[in-house]
N, C-alpha and C positions, 0 to 999 in steps of 0.2 A: 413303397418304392422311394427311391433317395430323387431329389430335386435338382438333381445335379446329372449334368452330362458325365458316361463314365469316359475313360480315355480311351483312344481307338486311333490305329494306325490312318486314319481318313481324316482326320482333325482336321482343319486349317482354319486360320481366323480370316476373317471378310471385314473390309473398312466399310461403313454406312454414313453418306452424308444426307442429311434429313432423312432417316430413316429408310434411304435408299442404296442398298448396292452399288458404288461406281461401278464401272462399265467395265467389261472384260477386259476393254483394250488397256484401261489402266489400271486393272488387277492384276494382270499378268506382267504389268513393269513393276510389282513391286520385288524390290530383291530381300526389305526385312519389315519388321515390325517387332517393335518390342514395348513391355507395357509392362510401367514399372508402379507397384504399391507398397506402401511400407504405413502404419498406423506413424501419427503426428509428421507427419507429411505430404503431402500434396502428390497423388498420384499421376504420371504422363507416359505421353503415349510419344515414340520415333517412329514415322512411316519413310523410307528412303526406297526415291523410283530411280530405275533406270532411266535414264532423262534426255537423250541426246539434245536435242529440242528447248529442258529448261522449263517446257510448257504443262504439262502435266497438275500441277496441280491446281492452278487455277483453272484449267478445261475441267478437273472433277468440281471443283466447288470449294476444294481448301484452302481459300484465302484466310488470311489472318481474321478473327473474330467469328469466324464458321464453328458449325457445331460439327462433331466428327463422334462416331461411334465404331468401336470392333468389336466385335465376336467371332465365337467359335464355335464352327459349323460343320456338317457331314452333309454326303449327299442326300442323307436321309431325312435330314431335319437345319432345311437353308435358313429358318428360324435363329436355330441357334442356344447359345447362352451368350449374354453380353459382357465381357469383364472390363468397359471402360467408355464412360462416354466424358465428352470435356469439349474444350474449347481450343481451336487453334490461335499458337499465341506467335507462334517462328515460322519463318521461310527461310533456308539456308542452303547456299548451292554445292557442289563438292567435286573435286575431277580426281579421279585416278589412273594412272598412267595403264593400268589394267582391265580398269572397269571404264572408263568414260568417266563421261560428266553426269552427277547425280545431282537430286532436286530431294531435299531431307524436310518434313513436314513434323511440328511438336506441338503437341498439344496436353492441355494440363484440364485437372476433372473440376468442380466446379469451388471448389475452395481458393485455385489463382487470384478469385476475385478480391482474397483475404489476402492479399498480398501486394496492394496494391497502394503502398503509401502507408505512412508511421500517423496515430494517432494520439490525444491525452485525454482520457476522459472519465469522470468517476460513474459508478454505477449504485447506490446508495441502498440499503436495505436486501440484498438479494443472494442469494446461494449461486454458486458457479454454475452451477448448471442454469439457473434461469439467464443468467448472464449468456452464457451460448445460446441460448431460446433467442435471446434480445439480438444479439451479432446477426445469427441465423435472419430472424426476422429482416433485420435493416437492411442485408445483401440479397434477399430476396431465394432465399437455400431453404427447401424443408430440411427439419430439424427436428432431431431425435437423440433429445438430452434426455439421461436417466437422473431422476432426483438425487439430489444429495439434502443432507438435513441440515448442514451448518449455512445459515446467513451471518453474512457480513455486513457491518456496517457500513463500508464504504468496499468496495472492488474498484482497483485502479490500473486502467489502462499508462501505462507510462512511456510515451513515446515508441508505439512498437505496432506492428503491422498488428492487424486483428487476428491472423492467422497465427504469430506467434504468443501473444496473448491468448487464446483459449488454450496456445499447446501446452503454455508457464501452469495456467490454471490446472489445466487434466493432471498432467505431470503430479504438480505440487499432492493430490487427493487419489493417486492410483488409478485416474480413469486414463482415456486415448480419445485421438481427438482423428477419424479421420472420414472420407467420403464413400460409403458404401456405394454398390449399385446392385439395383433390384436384377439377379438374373434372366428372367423372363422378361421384363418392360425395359431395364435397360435405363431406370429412373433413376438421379442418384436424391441420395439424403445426408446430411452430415449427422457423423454419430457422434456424441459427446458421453461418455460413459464407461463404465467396468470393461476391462476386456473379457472377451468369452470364455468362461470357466473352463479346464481342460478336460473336466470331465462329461462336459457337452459333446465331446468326441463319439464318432460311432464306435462299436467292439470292433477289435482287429479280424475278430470269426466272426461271420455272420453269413447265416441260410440269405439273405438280399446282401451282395456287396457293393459296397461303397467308393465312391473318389476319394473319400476322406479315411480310408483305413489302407495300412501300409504293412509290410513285415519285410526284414531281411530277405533279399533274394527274390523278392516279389520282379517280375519281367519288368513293369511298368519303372521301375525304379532305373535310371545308367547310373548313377555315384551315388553315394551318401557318404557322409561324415557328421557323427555324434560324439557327444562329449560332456561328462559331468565334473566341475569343479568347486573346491572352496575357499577358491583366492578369495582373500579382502572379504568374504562373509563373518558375519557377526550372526550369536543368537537373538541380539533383538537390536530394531532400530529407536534411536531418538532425534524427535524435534522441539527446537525451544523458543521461546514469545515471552512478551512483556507486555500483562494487560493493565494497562493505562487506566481503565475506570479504578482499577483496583489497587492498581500500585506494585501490585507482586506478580515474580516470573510464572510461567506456565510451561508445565513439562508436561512431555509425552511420550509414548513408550510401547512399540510395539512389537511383536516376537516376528521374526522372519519367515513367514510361510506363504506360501507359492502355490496361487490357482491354475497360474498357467503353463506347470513342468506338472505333472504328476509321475512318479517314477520310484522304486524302492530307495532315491538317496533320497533325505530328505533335508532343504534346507539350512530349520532349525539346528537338525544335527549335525550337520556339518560345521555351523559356525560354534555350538557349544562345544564340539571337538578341537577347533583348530582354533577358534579365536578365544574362549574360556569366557570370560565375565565381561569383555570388552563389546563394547556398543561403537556403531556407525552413527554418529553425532552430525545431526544437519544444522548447520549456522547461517545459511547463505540467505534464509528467507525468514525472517522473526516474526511470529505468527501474533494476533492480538489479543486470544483469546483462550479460554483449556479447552474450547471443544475444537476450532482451528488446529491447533497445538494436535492433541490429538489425530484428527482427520491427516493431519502433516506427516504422524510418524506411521500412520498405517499407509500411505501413499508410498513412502520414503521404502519401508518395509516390503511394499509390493513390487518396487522396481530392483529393491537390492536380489531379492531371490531369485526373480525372474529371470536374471543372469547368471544363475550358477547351471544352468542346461542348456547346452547348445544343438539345434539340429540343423543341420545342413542337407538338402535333399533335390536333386537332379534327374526330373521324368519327363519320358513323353509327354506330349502335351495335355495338360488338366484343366480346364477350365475353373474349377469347382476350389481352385488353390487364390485363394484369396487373405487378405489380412485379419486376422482377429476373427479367425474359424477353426476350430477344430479339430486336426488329427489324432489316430491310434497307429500307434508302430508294435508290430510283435518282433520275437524270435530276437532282439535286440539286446539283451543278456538284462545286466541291472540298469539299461536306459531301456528298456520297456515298458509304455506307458500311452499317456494323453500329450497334448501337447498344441498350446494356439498359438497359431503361425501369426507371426511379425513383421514377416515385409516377402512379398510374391515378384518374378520376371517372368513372363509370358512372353517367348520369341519367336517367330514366326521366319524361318530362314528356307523358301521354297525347295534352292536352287542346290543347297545344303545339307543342314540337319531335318527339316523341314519343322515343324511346332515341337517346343522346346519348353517345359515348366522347372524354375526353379523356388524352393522356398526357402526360408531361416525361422526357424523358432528360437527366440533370445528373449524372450520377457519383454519387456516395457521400452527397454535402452538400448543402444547400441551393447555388444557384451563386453566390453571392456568398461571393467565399474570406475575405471578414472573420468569415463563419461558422465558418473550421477553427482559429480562434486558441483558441475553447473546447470545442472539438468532440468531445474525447477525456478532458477533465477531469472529475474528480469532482465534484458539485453543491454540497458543503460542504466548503470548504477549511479546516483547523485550524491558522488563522495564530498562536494564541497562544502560551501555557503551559498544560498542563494537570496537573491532579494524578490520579496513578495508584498502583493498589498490585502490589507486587512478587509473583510466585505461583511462580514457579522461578529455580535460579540454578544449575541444571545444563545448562551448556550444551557440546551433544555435539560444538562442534568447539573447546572450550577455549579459549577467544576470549572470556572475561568480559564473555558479553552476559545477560540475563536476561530473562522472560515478563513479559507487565504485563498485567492489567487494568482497565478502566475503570467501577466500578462507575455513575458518574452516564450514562455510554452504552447497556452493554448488560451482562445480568445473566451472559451465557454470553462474551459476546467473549474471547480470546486474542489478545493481539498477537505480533506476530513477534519471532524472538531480537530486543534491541534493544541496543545498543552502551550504554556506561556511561562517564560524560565523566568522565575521569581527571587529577589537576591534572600537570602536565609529561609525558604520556605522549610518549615516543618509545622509539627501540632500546634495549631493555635500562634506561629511564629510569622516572620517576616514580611517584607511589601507584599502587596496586595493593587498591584497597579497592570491596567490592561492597556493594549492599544487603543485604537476610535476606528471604528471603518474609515475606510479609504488612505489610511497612516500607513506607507511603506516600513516594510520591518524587514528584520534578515533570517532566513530560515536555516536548519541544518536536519537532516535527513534520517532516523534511524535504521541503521544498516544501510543508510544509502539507498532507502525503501520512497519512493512516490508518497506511500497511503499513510504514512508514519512521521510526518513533519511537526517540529517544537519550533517555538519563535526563541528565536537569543536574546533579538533586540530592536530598539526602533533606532531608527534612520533619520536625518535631516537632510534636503536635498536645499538646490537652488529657489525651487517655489516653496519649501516646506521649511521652514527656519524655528530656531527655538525661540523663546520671549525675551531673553537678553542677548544682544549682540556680540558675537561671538569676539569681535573686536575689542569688547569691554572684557569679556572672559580671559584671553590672554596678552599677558604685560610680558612678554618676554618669555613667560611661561605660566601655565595656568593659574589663575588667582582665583575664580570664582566657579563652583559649583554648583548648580542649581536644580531643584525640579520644581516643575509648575504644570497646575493641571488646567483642564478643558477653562475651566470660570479665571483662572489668572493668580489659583491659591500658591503660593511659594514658602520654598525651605531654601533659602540662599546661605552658604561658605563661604564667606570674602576674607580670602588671604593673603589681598594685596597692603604695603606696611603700613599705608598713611589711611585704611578703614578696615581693617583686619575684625569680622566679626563672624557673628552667627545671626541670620533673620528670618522671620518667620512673618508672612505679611499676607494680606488678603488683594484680592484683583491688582492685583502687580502693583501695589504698594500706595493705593488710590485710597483706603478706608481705615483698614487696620493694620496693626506694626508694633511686632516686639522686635525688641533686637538685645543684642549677648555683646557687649561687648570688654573685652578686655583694660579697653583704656578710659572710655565713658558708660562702663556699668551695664546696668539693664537700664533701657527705655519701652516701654508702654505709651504708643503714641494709636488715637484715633482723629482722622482728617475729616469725617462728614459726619458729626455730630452725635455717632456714637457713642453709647456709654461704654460705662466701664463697671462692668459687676462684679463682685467677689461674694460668694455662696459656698459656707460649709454648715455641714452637719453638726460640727465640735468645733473647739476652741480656734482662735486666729491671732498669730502670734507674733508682732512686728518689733523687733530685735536689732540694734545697730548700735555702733561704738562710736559712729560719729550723731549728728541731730538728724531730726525729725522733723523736718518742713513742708507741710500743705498749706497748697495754695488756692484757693478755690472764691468766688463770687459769693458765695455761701456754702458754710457750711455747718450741717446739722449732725448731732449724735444723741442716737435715740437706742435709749436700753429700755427695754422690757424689766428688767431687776433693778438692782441698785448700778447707781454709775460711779465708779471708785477715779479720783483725779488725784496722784500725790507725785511727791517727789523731795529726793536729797538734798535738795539745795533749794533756793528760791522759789518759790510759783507765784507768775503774775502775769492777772489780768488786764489787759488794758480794751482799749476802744477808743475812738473819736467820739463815738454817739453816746447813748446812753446807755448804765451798765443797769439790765434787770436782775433781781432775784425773786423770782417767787415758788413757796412752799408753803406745805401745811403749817409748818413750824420750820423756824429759823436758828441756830447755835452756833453762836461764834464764840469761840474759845482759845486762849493763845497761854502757853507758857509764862510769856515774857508780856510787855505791853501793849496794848490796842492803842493805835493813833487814828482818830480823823482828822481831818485838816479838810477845810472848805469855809469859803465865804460866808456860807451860811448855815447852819445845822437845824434842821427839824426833826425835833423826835415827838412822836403822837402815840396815843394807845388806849384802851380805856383805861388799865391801872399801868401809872411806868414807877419804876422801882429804880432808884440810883441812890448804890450806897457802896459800901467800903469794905 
């Protein structure tokens, strides 16, 4: 037997506050009731009394923050089925010149909660679906996510209610985001996951029939309107990303087929007939990864199909007509099939139609596919520059990215590793220079995306200044260029006229000091007693068209081989002190004459030999 109330001319829905009945006297002023569901939506409920008084609804108990439930009930079963329970969130008064003064009561199911103010916040390591578990969890909603397989590095809330946030996520990966309710307890749960396959539908024939099987002509039906098209379909969809660990784009690709029309048109064929080789290209969300990338174009894929069948369907009252359930329609020519309903209105007009079910089977979106061009996007795109401060710069896959926060956004947020713009970066090329934690820098957005931020650049503020004063930097217009790191290491460009250099100096010019300069040379200057070493492997070769002057307290030259001292012209030694020579053996030999000249001449030896 089907779980479901069938339809029957006795329907009526009954309002329950705390699980009780309001009172005759205020059942019978009601003039409507209607209850509206739709998947990624927040489903509510209108109660409007007859009201001369005004007082009605606070004598039942529906003041604002009250729990309120309707069902649809017979005289045979006051029990019921439940199709909505929630929270009163409006009081709203109304007069008409025909009806009187009315007293209109609204209330929403339990997802409102998620609607309650914009957040920013990352969620690190987790599949979307656990991320709906986590929401779920915090507002206190049981919750019934269906796994998904892809985890993300980072999932980011980006300034947006949390309701619209899980809707961005479903969206993006083909699932729906909305609040079931148990028929019989009248419980709700929020559903995060696939919608209901259409071929979960009952058969249109069945020896047990069903609320959920339909056919042309059927009594229970007043209107219908169906429709199969293949505006704007494509044979397959794509989604594209840029995964950052790797450096290269990420495509995905997926053919257009439809769980939730089932019917002789199908789809795929329809866009390889009318659209030929052309693809429905999603750009609005740049995914990070191929299996993201992926998952992206199978989502994208399931909301474009789900739009090419429309149902439209106006019956007696159904309770069992709910969002992302299942019907079979016969006798429907080539729209005969399965099909899960998208969004339900349950009317309740006593005095009138009396209970009134409508439903829409449309796929995933509204059916207008100009709906899917932002259907997946975050609600605040951050098209500009913004300025952020540095909070870590250990990054665990060595990849010189760093954390950033945003203090003018949110007080707790963490962004994702984010890549740091390197001037000449390629293989084995260019700077190699990061931030420092807590060093304000200026961020820019990928696609305008929260979870996807690069640093451009750092910042100087009023408390945060560079090592030379900026006063000194420009003479009218910039003269000096500098970087200088954490220890006070500098690469200074002075190109003001009267010191026009290049310098290269240690602790801001305290220890060590080359400098380049145009007008007085290179200098090699050490301030606190450092040496000065030169160390090669080979030859060292000191070359100059002017002289060669050292000056030093002493100095030594010490060759391991032979030490060669000549020259073209003149050589001489001198000294104030004394001149030593000593060797194994001594040769002195001259072309021309040998002179000594001294006071006094001593020559010694054991044998001395002077001859001609």
């Amino acid at each position: 037997m089907s779980p479901y109330i069938m339809s029957t001319s006795d329907l009526i829905l009954r309002v329950f506050v705390d699980s009780i009945p309001i009172l005759p006297e205020f059942s019978t002023q009601i003039r409507r009731i209607e209850v509206e569901s739709q998947v990624n939506l927040p489903s509510s409920c209108e109660i409007e009394f007859t009201d001369p008084d005004l007082t009605i609804p606070m004598e039942c108990g529906l003041d604002i923050g009250n729990f309120v439930e309707v069902r649809a009930v017979t005289g045979d079963d006051a029990a019921g089925e439940a199709i909505f329970f929630g929270q009163v969130e409006t009081l709203e008064i109304q007069f008409e010149n025909s009806g009187g003064k009315l007293s209109v009561v609204r209330a929403y199911d339990a997802s409102h909660r998620l609607l309650h103010g914009q957040k920013t916040m990352g969620y690190p390591m987790m599949s979307y679906s656990e991320v709906a578990e986590a929401v779920g969890a915090e507002h206190a909603i049981v919750t019934e996510a269906v796994p998904h397989p892809v985890v993300h590095e980072m999932v980011v809330q980006a300034n947006e209610t949390y309701w619209d946030f899980l809707v961005r996520l479903a969206k993006e990966i083909g699932y729906v985001v909305n609040v079931a309710i148990n028929p019989l307890t009248g419980t709700p749960a929020l559903h995060f996951g696939p919608t209901m396959p259409a071929e979960t539908a009952p058969p249109s024939i069945s020896i047990d029939p069903s609320p959920l099987s339909f056919s042309i002509g059927d009594d229970r039906i007043i209107n219908l309107e169906a429709s199969v098209s293949g505006s704007g379909i494509t044979a397959a969809s794509s989604a594209r990303g840029w995964d950052q660990s790797l450096g290269l784009p990420s495509l995905g690709e997926a053919p257009t087929m439809s769980d939730t029309s089932l019917n002789t048109v199908l789809p795929e064929e329809l866009g390889a007939e009318l659209g030929g080789v052309n693809q429905f290209v999603r750009l609005e969300n740049l995914t990070g990864n191929e299996a993201a990338t992926e998952a992206a174009s199978e989502g994208l894929a399931a909301r474009l199909s789900g739009a090419y069948a429309n149902i439209e369907i106006e019956m007696r009252g159904n309770p069992s007509i709910m969002p992302n359930r299942a019907i079979s329609l016969a006798d429907a020519g080539l729209l005969t099939g399965e099909y899960t309903i998208t969004s339900s209105i349950h009317t309740f007009a006593p005095n009138l139609t009396g209970y009134r079910t409508s439903l829409v089977c449309s796929g995933l979106e509204d059916r207008t596919l100009a709906g899917l061009q932002d259907s997946a996007v975050t609600s605040s795109k951050l098209t500009g520059v913004y300025s952020a401060v540095v909070t870590d710069t250990e990054d665990p896959e060595a990849m010189g990215r760093v954390l950033l926060s945003f203090p003018w956004l949110s007080e707790t947020y963490v962004s994702p590793w984010a890549r740091v713009v390197q001037p000449g970066a390629g293989q084995m090329l260019g700077w190699q220079i990061l931030p420092e934690p807590t060093d304000e820098v200026l961020v820019a957005f990928e696609n305008g995306q929260l979870n996807s931020p690069y640093v451009i650049g750092g910042l100087y503020s009023q408390d945060r200044r560079g090592a030379i004063p900026f006063g000194e930097i420009v003479q009218g217009a910039p003269m000096i260029r500098a970087y200088t790191s954490r220890d006070g290491h500098q690469l200074i460009f002075n190109d003001s006229p009267e010191n026009t250099s290049l310098t290269i100096q240690t602790t801001l010019g305290a220890s060590c000091m080359v400098r380049l300069s145009p007008e007085t040379g290179i200098e090699i200057i050490t301030l606190e007693e450092q040496p000065i070493v030169i160390t090669s492997a080979s030859d060292v070769t000191v070359n100059s068209e002017g002289a060669v002057l050292v000056n030093a307290s002493d100095v030594t030259i010490n060759g391991e081989g032979d030490v060669s001292v000549s020259a073209e012209g003149a050589l001489e030694l001198s000294s104030t002190g004394e001149l030593s020579i000593a060797a194994s053996s001594v040769n002195v030999e001259a072309s021309g004459d040998i002179s000594l000249v001294a006071p006094a001449v001593d020559v010694s030896g054991g044998i001395v030999n002077l001859g001609a």
